[in-house]
C-alpha positions in Angstrom: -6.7 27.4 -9.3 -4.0 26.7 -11.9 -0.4 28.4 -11.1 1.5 31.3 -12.7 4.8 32.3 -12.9 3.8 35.3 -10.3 1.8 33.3 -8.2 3.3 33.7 -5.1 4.0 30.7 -2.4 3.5 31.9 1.2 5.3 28.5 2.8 8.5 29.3 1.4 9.4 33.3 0.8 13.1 32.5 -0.8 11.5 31.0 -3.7 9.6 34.5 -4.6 11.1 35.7 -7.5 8.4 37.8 -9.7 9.1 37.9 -13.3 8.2 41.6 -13.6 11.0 43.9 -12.9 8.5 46.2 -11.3 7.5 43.9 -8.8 11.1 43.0 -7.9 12.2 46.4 -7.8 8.8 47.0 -5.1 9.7 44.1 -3.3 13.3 44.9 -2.8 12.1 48.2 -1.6 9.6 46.8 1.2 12.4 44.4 2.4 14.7 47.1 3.3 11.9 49.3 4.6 10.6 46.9 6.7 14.4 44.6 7.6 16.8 47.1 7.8 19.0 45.2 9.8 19.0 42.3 7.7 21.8 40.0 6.7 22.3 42.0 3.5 22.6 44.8 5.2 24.9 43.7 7.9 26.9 42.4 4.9 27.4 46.0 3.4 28.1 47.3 6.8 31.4 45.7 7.2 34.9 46.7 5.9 37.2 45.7 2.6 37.8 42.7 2.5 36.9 41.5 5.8 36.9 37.8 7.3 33.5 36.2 7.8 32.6 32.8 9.8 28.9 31.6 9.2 28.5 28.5 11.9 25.4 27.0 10.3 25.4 28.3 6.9 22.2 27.4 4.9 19.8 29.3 2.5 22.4 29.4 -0.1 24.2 32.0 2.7 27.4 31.4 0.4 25.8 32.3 -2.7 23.7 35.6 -1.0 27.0 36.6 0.8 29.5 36.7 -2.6 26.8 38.5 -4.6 26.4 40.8 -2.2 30.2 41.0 -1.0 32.4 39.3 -3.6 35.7 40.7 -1.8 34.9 39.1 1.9 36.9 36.1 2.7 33.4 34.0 3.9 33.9 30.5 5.1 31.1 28.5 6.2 30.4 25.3 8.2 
């Protein structure tokens, strides 16, 4: 079966990125609903401009945690 931009790989779920905005907007939905403890959400839990050590960082962490949280101070090893 020939790929698509929506085909979707089970082996590695950070590379899903649908093209429809739809989709996105569905599958942002049913990670909150089903992760609501997630990092993302642990990141919008804390306060202004708050100090954050990630011991391990990988999965673009940096990246995830300045979009999400541009004012933390985040330093990763």
């Amino acid at each position: 079966m020939p790929e698509t931009r929506d085909t979707l790989k089970p082996s590695n779920p950070q590379t899903l990125k649908p093209s429809n905005p739809i989709i996105s907007c569905l599958n942002n939905f049913f990670a909150r609903l089903l992760n609501p403890r997630g990092r993302k959400s642990f990141l919008k839990s804390l306060p202004s401009h708050e100090k954050v050590l990630d011991v391990g960082c990988g999965n673009n962490s940096p990246q995830i945690v300045k979009s999400v949280r541009p004012d933390v101070y985040y330093v990763g090893t």
